[in-house]
C-alpha positions as CSV (number, residue, x, y, z in Angstrom):
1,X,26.0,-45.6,39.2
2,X,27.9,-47.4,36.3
3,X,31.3,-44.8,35.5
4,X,32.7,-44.0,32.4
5,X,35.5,-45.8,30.7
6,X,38.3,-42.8,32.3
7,X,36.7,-43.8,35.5
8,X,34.6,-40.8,36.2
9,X,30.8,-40.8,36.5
10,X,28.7,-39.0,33.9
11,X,28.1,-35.7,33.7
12,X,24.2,-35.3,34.1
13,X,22.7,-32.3,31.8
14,X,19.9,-30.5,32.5
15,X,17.5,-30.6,30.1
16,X,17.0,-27.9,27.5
17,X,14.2,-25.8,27.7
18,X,12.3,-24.9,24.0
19,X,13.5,-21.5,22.8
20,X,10.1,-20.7,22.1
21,X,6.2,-22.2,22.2
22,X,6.6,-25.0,19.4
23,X,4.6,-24.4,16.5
24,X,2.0,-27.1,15.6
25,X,2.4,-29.6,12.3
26,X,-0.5,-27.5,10.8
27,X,1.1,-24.6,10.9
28,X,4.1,-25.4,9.4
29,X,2.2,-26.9,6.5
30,X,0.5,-24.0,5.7
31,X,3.6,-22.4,5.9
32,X,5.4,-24.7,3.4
33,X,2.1,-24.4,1.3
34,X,2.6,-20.4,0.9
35,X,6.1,-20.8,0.4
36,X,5.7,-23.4,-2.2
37,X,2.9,-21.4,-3.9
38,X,4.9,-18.0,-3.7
39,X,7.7,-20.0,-5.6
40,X,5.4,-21.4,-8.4
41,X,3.8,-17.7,-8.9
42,X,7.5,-16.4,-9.4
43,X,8.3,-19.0,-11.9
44,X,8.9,-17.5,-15.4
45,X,6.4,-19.1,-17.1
46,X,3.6,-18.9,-14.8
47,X,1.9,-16.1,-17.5
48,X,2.1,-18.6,-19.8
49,X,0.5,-20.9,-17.9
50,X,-2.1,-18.5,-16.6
51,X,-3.3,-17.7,-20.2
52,X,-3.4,-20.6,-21.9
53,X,-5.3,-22.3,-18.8
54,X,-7.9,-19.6,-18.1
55,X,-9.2,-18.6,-21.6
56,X,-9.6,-22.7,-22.6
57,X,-11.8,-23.4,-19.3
58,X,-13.7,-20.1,-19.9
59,X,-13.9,-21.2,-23.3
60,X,-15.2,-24.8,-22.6
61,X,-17.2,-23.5,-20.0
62,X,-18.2,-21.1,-22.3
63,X,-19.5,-23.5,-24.8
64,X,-21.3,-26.1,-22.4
65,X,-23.8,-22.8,-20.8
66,X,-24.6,-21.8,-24.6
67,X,-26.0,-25.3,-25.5
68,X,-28.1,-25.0,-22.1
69,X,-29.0,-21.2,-22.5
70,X,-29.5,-21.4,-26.1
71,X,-31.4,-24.5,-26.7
72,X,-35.0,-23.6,-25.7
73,X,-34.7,-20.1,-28.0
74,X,-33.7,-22.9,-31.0
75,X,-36.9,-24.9,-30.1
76,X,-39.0,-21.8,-30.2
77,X,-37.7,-20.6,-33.2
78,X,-38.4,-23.9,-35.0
79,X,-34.4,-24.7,-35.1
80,X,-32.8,-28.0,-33.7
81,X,-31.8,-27.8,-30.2
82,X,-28.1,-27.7,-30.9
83,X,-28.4,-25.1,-33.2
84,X,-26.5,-22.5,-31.8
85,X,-24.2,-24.6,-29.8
86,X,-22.5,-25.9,-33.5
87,X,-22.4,-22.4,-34.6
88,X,-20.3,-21.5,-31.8
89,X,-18.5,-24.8,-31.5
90,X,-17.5,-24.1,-35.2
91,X,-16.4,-20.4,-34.4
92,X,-14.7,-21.3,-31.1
93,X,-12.4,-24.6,-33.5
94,X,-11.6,-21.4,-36.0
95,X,-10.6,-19.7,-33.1
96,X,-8.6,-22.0,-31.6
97,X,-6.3,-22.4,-35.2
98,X,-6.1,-18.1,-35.0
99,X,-5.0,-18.3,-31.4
100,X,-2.5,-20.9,-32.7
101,X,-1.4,-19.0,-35.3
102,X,-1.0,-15.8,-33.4
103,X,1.1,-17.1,-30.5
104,X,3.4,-18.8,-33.0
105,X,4.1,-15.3,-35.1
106,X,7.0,-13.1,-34.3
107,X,6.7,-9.6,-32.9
108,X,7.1,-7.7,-35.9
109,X,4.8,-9.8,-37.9
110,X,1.8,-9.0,-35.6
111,X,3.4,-5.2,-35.8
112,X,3.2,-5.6,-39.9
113,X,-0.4,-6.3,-39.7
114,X,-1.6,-3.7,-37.6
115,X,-2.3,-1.4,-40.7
116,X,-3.9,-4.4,-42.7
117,X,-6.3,-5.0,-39.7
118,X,-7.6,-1.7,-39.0
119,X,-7.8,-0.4,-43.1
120,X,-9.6,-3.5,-43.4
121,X,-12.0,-2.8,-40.2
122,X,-12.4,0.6,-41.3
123,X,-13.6,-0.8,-44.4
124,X,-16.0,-3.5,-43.5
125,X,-17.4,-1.0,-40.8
126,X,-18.6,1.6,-43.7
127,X,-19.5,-1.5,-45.7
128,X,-22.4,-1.5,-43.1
129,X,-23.6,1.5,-43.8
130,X,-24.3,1.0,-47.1
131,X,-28.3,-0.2,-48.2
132,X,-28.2,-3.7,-49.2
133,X,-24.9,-4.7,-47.2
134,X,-26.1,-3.9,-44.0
135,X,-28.2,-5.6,-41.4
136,X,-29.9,-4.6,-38.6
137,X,-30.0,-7.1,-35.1
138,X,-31.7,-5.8,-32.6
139,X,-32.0,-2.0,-33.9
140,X,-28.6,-1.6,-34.2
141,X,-27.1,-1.3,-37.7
142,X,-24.1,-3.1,-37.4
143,X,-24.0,-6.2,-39.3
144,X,-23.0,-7.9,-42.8
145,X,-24.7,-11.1,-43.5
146,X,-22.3,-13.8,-45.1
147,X,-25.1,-15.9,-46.5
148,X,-27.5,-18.4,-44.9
149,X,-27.8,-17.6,-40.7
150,X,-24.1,-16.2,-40.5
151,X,-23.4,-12.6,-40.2
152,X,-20.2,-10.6,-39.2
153,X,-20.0,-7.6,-36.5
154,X,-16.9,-5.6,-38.4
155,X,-17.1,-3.9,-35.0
156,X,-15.2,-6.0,-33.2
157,X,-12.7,-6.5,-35.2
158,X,-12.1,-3.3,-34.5
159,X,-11.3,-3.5,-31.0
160,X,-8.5,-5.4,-32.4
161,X,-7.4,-3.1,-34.7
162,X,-7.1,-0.1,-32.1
163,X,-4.9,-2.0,-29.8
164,X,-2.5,-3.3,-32.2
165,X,-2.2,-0.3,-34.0
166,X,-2.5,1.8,-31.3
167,X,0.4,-0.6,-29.3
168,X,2.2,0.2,-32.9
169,X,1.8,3.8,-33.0
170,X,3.5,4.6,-29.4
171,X,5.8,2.2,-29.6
172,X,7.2,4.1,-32.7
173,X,6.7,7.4,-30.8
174,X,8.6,6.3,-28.2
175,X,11.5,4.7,-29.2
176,X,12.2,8.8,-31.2
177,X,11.4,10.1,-28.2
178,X,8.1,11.6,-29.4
179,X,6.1,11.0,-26.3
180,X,7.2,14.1,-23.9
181,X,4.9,16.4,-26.0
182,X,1.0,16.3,-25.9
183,X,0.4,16.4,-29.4
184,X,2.3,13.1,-30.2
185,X,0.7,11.4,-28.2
186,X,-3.1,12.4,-28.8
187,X,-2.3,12.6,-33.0
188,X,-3.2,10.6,-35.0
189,X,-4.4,8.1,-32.2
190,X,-6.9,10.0,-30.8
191,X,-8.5,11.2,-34.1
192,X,-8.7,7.7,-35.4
193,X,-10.7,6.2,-32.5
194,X,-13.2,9.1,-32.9
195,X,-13.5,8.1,-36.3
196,X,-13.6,4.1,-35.3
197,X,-16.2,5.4,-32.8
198,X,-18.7,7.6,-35.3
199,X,-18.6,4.7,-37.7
200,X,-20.1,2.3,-34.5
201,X,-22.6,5.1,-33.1
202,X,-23.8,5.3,-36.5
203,X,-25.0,1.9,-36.2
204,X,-26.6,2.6,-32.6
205,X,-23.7,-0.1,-30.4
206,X,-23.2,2.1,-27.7
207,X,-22.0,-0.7,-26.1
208,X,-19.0,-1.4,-28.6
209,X,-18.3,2.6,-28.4
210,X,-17.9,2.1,-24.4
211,X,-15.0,-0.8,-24.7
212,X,-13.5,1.3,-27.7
213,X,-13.4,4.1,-25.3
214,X,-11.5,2.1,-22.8
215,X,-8.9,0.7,-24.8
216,X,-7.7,4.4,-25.6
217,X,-7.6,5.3,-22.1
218,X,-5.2,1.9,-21.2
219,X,-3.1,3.2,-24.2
220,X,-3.0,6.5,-22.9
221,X,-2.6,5.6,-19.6
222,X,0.3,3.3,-19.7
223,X,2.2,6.2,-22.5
224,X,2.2,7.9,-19.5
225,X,-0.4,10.8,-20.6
226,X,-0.3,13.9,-17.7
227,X,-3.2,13.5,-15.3
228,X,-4.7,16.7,-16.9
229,X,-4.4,15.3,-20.4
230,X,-6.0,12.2,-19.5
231,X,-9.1,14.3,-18.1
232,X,-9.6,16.4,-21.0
233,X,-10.3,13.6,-22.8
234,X,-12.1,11.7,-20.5
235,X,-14.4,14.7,-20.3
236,X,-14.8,15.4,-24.4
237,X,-15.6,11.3,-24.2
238,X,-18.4,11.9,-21.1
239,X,-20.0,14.7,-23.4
240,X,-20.0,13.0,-26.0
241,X,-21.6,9.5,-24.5
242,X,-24.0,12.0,-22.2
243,X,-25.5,13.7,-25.7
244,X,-25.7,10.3,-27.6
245,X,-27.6,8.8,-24.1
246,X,-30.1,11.9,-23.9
247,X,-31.0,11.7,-27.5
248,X,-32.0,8.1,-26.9
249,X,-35.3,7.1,-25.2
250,X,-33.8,3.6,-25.3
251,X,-30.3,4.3,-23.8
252,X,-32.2,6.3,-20.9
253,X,-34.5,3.6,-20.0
254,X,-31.5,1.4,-19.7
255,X,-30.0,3.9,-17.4
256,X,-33.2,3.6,-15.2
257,X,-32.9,0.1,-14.7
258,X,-29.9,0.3,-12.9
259,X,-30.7,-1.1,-9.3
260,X,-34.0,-2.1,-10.4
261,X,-36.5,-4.8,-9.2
262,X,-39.3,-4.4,-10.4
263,X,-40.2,-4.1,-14.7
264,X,-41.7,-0.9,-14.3
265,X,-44.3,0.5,-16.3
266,X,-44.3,-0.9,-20.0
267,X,-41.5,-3.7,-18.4
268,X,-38.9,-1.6,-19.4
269,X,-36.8,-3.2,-16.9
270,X,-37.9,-6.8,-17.9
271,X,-34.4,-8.3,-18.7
272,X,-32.8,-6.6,-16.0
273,X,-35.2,-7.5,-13.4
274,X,-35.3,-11.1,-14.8
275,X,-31.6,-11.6,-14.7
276,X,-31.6,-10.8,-11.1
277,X,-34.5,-13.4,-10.5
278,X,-32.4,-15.8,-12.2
279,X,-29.0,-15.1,-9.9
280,X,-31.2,-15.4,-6.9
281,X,-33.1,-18.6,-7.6
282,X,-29.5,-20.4,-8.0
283,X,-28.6,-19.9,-4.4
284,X,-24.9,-21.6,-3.7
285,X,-24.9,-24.6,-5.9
286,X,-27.4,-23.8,-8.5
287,X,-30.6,-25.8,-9.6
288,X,-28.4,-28.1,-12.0
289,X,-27.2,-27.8,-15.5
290,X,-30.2,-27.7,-17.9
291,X,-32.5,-26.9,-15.1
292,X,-33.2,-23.2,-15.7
293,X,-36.4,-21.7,-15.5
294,X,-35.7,-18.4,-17.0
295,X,-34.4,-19.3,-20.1
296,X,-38.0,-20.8,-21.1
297,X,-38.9,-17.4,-22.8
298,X,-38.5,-15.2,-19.5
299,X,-35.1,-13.7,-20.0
300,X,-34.5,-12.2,-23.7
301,X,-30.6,-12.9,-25.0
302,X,-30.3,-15.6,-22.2
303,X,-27.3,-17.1,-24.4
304,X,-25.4,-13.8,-25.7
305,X,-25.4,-10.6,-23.2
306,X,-27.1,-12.2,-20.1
307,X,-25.4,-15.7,-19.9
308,X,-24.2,-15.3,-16.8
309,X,-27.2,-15.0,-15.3
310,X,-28.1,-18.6,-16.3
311,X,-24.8,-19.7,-15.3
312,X,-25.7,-18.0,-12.2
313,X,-29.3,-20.0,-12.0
314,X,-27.6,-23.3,-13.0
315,X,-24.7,-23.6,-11.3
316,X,-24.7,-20.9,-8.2
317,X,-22.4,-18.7,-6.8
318,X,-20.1,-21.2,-6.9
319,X,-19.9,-21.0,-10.8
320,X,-20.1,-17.7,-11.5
321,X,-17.2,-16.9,-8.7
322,X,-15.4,-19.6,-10.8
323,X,-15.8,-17.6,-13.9
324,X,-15.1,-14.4,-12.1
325,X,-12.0,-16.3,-10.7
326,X,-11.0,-17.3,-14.1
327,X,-10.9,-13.8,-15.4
328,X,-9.5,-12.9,-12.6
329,X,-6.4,-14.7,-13.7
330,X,-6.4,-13.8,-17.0
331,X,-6.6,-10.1,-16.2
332,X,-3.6,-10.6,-13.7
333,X,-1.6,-12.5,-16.0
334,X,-2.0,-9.8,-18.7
335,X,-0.7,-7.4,-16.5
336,X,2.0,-9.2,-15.2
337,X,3.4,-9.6,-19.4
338,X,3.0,-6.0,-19.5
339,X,4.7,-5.1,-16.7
340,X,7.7,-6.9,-17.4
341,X,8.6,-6.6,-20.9
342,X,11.2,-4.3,-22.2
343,X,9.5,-3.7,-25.2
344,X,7.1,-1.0,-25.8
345,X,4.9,-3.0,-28.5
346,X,4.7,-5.3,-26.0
347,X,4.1,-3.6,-23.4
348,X,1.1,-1.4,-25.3
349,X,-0.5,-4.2,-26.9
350,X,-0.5,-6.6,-23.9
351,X,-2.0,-3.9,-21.6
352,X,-5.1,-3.3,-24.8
353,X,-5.9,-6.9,-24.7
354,X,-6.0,-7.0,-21.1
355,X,-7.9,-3.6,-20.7
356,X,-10.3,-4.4,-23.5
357,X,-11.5,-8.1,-21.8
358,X,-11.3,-6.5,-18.5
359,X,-13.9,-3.4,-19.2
360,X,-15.9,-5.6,-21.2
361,X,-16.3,-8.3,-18.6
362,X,-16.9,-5.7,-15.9
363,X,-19.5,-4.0,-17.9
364,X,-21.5,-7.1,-18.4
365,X,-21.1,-8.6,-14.9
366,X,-21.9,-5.1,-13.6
367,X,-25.0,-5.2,-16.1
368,X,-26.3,-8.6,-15.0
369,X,-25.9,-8.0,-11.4
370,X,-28.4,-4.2,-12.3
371,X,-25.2,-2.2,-11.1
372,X,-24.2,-0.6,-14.4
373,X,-27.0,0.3,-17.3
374,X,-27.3,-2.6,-19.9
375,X,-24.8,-2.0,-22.1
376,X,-25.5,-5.0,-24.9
377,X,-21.7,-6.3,-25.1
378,X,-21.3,-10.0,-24.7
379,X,-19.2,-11.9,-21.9
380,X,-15.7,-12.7,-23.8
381,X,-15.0,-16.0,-24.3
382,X,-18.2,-16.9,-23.1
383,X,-21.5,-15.5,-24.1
384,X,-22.6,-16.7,-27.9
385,X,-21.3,-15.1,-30.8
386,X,-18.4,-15.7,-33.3
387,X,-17.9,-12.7,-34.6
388,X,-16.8,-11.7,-31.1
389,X,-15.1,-14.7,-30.2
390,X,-13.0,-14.6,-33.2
391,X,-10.7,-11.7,-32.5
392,X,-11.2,-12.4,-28.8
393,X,-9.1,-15.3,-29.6
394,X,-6.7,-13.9,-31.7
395,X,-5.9,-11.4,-28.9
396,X,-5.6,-14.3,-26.4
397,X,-3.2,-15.9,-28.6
398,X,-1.2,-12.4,-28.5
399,X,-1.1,-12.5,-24.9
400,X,0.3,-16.2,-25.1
401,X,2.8,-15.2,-27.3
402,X,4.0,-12.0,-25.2
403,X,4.2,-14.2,-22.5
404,X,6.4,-16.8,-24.4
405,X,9.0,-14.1,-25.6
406,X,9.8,-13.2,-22.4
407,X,14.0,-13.8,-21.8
408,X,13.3,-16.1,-19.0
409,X,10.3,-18.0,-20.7
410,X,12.5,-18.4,-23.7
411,X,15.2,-20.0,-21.5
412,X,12.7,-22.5,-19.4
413,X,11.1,-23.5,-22.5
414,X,14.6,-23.7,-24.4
415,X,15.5,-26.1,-21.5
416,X,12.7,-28.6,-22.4
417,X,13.1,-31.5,-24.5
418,X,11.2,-33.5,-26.2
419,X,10.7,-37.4,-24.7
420,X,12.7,-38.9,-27.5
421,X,15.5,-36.4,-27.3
422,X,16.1,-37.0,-23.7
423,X,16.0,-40.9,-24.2
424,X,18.5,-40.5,-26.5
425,X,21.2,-37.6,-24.5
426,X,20.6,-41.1,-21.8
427,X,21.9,-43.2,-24.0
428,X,24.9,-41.1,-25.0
429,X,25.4,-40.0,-21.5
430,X,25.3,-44.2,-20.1
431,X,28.1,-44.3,-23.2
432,X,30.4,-41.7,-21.8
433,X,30.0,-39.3,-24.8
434,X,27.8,-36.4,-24.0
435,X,27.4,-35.9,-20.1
436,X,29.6,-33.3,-19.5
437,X,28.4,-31.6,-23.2
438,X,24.8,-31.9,-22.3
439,X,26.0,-30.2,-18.5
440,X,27.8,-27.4,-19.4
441,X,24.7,-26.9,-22.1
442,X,22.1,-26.3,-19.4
443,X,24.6,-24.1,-17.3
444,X,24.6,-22.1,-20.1
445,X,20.4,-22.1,-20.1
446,X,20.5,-21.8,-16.7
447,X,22.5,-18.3,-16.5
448,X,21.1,-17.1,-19.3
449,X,17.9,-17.6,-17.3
450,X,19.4,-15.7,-14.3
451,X,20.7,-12.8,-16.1
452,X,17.2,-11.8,-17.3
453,X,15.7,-10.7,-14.3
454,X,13.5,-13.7,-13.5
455,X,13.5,-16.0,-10.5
């Protein structure tokens, strides 16, 4: 045996034994995976991200199953195939420049038009009412033609209107420190969504009056109403909706369809039943886009309330849990700008728009799958219909700009340059000028960024 240079021979170690069973390479990716997604949920502008994403692919989504749902109904009723895909296209492009708009306004600009929005719903909802103005869809009175093959649904507009004036209302209640007693808190905003209501159920949309209802339970709920508060209207709001059910053969048969398959006698279960065939005869994949069967005069509204059904036939379970995934996202993100915030507005009017696509996604999911009575509210963002799709959007663009005015948004968006501007801080900063400026700058951004909370 060779010794060292002092002259000693080598000290043999023995070998080191593993502290523990060694964990495989797969593990430790999935590891680093969950880490690595946990970090990118925390980031501050993952709402943002969230948003914007999910309500453009349901929206493009959206568009591409109304021109296959919709285009045999065209052909039948002597229209061009593509008929009510360009009508939707159109009001999905106006959409697009309202949810533009309303994610570039301030605060208290969408707070100054709360009062416009809902005198102006008000109005256009007794406009309806009025012999002449009026037009009926469906038997329900709730329509104003604009001239040619467009109308307008002032109803939902004013789901719009209760939430931001609603969001409004308690925000100024709360910041005088209004909301401790009852009364503040159920006047005037209770009164005024009984009126919003009675001008709908005059027109026969129950299902409108059901996502109204909703919205003033979020608003109530996140002011923080008393649990025994919150039932006494819940139950003045069952009554009422029980009484307006039992005087209407129509609304009861619906209510009998739930779980149904078969039409029953006289097919009052026909849609219903129809949309269940069409979820079942899509199996995992779907039978192809364009390739439905029930939308050749089977299913009635195949490209308004019952859209998902086709999507269902089309495209399987694996798109519709897409679309379920989608709002999935949406609804989380809306809750996560609401929770966050420090201001009440905020807070109110992110947790409407969230609780008013939430319900009303629920209630037609639940109504297409025959587990809640059919209720006649389109899918948002998806199902055809501008008039719905129009504040739909406005209220996304709400959402996006909530999410935006966040402090530590703000910062990581106030840390982005544009491509130019960075080209040219490189240039100054290979010239010796503005490295240590442009430094000491993001520092700045940085612990701003820290100070507000945000990872």
């Amino acid at each position: 045996m060779v010794g060292s240079r002092t002259g000693r021979p080598p000290v043999q170690r023995a070998p080191r034994r593993p502290a523990g069973r060694p964990r495989s390479p797969r593990g430790n990716t999935l590891r680093l995976l969950v880490l690595r997604a946990r970090k990118a949920w925390d980031r501050p502008l993952t709402a943002y991200y969230l948003i914007f994403g999910s309500s453009l692919l349901i929206t493009g989504l959206g568009l591409v199953m109304v021109y296959s749902a919709s285009m045999i109904t065209a052909l039948q009723l002597s229209l061009p195939g593509s008929f009510f895909f360009r009508k939707q296209f159109l009001a999905a492009s106006i959409g697009t420049v309202l949810l533009l708009i309303a994610m570039r306004m301030p605060v208290k600009l969408h707070r100054a038009l709360a009062y416009p929005i809902l005198a102006g719903a008000v109005f256009l909802m007794i406009l309806v009412q009025v012999p002449g103005i009026g037009m009926a869809v469906n038997g329900n009175q709730n329509w104003i033609s604009l001239g040619g093959s467009f109308q307008i649904q002032p109803s939902e507009f004013g789901k719009l209107a209760l939430v931001l004036w609603g969001a409004d209302l308690l925000a100024r209640k709360q910041d005088k420190g209004m909301l401790a007693q009852w009364k503040h808190m159920l006047v005037p905003l209770v009164p005024a969504t009984f009126l919003l209501l009675g001008l709908i159920m005059l027109g026969g949309d129950m299902g409108t009056t059901i996502i109204l209802t909703a919205i003033l339970f979020g608003l109530l709920w996140m002011a923080g109403a008393p649990t025994r508060l919150f039932a006494g209207v819940l139950s003045v709001a069952v009554v009422l909706g029980a009484i307006a059910i039992k005087t209407s053969p129509h609304r009861l048969n619906r209510l009998a369809c739930i779980g149904a398959t078969d039409p029953g006698p006289n097919d009052i279960c026909w849609q219903g039943v129809h949309g269940i065939y069409a979820l079942a005869s899509g199996g995992i994949f779907g039978s192809g886009l364009g390739a439905s069967v029930e939308k050749w005069g089977q299913l009635p509204e195949a490209h308004t309330d019952f859209i998902f059904a086709i999507t269902g036939e089309e495209l399987g379970l694996a798109g519709t849990l897409s679309v379920l995934a989608l709002f999935a996202a949406l609804g989380y993100a809306g809750i996560r700008v609401a929770g966050r915030t420090e201001d009440p507005f905020v807070r109110y009017a992110a947790g409407g728009v969230t609780t008013w696509i939430t319900a009303q996604a629920v209630i037609n999911v639940g109504a297409v799958l025959g587990l809640l009575p059919i209720a006649g509210v389109p899918l948002p963002l998806f199902s055809y219909g501008g008039s719905a799709l129009l504040p739909t959007m406005f209220a996304i663009g709400l959402l996006i700009a909530f999410a935006r005015d966040e402090p530590a948004a703000r910062a990581a968006l106030a840390m982005r340059q544009p491509r130019f501007g960075r080209k040219r801080a490189a240039v100054r900063g290979s010239a010796g000028a503005a490295g240590p400026r442009r430094w000491n700058t993001m520092r700045r951004r940085a612990s701003a960024a820290r100070s507000s909370g945000e990872r």
